[in-house]
N, C-alpha and C positions, 0 to 999 in steps of 0.2 A: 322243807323248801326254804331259801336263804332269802330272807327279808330284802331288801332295796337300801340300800344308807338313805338317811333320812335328809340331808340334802340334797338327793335325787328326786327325793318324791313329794318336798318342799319344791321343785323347780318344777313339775311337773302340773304342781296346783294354781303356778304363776299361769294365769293367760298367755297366749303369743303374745297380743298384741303391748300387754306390758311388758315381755323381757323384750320386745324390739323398742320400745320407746327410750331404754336404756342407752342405746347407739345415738340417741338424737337428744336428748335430752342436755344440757349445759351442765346440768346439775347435781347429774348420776356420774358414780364413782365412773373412775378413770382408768379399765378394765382392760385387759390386753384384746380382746375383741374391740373393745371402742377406740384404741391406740392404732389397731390396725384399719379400721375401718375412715377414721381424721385422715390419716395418712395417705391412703387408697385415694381417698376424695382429693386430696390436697395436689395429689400427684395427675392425677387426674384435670382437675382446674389448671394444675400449670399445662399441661401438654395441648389442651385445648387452647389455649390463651398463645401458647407458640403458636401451633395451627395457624389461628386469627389474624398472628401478623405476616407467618409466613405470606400466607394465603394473598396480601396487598403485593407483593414480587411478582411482576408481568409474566415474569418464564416462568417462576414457579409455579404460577397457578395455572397457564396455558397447559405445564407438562403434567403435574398431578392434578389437577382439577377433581378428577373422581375419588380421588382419596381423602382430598380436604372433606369433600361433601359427604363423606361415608363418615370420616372424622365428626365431624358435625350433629351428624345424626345419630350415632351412638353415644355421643356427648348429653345433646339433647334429651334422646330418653333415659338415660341415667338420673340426669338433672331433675325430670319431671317425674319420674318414679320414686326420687329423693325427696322429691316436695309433697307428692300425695302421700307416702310414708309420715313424713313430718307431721303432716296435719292430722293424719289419720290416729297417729299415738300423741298428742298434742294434750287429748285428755288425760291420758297415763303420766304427766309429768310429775314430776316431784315439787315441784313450788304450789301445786292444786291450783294454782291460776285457773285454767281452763279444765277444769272437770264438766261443766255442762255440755253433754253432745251436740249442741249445735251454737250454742253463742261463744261456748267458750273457743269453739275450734276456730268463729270467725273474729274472736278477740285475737287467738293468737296470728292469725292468718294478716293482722295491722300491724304486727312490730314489725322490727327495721330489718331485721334478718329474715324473717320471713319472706318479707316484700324482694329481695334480695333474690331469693331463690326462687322466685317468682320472673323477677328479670331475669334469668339466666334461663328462663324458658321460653319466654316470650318471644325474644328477636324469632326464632326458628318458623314459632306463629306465624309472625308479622309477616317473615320473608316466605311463607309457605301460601299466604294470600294477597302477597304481593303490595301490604300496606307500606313499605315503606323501600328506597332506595338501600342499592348494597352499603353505603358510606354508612349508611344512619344506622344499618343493620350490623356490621363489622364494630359501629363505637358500644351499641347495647351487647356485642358478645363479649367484648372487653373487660365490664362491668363486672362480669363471674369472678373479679380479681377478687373483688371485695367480698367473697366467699370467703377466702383464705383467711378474713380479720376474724372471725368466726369463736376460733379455740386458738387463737394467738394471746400467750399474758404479756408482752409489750403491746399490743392494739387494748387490754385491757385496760392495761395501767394507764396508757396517752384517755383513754374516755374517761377513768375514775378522775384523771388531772382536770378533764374539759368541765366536766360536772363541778369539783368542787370548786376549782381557779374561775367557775362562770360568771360571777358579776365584776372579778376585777379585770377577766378579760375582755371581758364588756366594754367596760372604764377607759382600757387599754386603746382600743377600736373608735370609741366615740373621738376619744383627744387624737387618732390619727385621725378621725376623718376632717373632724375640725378645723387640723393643719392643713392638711390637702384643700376646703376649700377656703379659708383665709388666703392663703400661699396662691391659689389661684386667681382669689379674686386680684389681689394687690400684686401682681406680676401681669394680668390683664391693665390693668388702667395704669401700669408704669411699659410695659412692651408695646401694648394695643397701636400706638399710634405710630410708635418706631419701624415695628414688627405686624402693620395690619393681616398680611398673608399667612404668619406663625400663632399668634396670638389673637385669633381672630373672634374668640369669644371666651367667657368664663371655663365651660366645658372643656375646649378645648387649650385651654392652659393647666387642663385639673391632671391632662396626660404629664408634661411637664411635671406637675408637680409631682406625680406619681412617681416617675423616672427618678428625679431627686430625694423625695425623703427614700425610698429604697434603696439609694446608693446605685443603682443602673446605671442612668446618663448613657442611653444612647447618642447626645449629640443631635438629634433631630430637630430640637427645640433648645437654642440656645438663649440667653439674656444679652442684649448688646451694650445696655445702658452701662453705666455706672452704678445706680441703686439697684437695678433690675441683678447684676452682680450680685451686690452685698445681699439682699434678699435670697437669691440662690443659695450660697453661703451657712447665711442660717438655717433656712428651711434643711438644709445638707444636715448640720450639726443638731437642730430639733431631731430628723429622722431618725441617726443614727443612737440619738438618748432614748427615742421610742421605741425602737427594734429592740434594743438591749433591754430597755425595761423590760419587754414582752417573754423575752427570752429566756431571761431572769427568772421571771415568775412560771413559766412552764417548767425550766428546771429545780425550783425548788418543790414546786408540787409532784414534782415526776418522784424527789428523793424523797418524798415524804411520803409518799405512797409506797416505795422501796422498803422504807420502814416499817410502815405498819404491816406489809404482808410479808417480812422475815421476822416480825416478835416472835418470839418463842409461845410454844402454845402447851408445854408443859405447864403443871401444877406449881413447881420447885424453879423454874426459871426465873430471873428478872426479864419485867418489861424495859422497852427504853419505849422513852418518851417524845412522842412525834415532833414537841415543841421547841421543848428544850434541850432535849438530847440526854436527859438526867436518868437514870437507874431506877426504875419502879420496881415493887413488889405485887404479888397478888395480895387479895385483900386477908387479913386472918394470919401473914407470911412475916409481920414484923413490920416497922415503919418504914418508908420509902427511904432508899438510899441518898445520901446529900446529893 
């Protein structure tokens, strides 16, 4: 009798529910089943999300109506079959985060993705008991967009930039708002008496300012004065040095993360250096290149 190859019967010893956690898992190799499977979904999220908007078109939805909602509901239970799967092999993941069968499942059941596919099952809830209007219902099926950031390495790389660029974007944010309400207040008590009707309080000069440092200028809110002028002006030229700053510094952290995730990951490679730019070696490989 012909034995079984021995990574047959190595797979055989795997539980279900660990070879399915592999499909869901961020962390497990990147398998033509899971390539297929990202994909499926991904294609999936888009055609419901067309749906969605179709579905706001008066004729379109008068003349399909029954297709949007069949749409819908097999979206639905995809999604919620996808979520209780998730959770379900949540313990089988490869990080062990959550190996405890019941805390760990409702540890991972609070991250940002999960909560995610969690909204993309909810509206159907909501609209199936009637908690909420179609408008409010149509904006949370929406939301499934945010699926798609999921197994994306550009929405990776924009988060690894948010995380480490986070206190100078910070920095960044505080000195905008600071100008916004400076700029408001000192355009209120220079327009306030000219412009009672336009400039009729702090708040409502902080739109103004808004308009301005962004570079918009709708024209809604103009300056009439002379100084009210020059004030615009500057606030104009602050905004435009703080947008570039901002911009500046997300594209540097973006190229630097560029970086680190193409080093070579051989033994015998140089590294380059996130900083400098400079030619490193492994350790043991010789002294770092000048």
């Amino acid at each position: 009798m012909t034995s079984e190859p021995t990574e047959m019967l190595q797979r055989r010893e795997i539980p279900f529910r660990a070879r399915l956690s592999g499909l869901f898992d961020d962390n497990a190799p990147r398998t033509l089943a899971v390539r297929i499977f990202n994909t499926a979904l991904a294609a999936l999220i888009i055609f419901n999300v067309l749906a969605v908007v179709l579905e706001s078109v008066g004729w379109l939805n008068s003349r399909y109506a029954t297709t949007f909602v069949t749409i819908e509901r097999v979206a639905t239970a995809i999604f919620a079959l996808e979520y209780v799967l998730r959770v379900w092999t949540a313990v089988d993941y490869r990080s062990g985060k959550f190996r405890n069968p019941v805390w760990g499942r409702l540890h991972y059941m609070r991250g940002f993705f999960p909560l995610i596919d969690l909204v993309a099952v909810l509206p159907a809830l909501l609209g199936f008991f009637g908690a909420v209007d179609l408008r409010v219902l149509r904006l949370l099926r929406l939301l499934r967009m945010i699926k798609l950031t999921r197994h994306s390495h550009v929405f990776s790389l924009l988060w690894a930039v948010l995380r480490e660029e986070a206190r100078a974007i910070a920095a960044i944010i505080f000195v905008l708002f600071l100008t916004l309400t400076i700029s408001a207040a000192l355009m209120y008590m220079i327009e306030g008496d000219v412009q009672p009707a336009v400039f009729s309080s702090i708040p409502a000069a902080m739109w103004w300012a808004i308009e301005t440092v962004t570079t918009v200028g709708y024209g809604d809110m103009v300056p009439m004065t002379t100084l009210g002028r020059i004030l615009g002006g500057i606030v104009s030229i602050v905004g435009i040095g703080t947008l570039a700053l901002f911009s500046g510094l997300i594209t540097a952290g973006y190229l630097n993360q560029l970086r680190l995730r193409r080093a070579p990951l051989h033994e015998d490679d140089e590294f380059i250096c996130p900083h400098c730019g400079g030619a490193l070696r492994p350790r043991g490989k010789g002294r770092p290149a000048a």
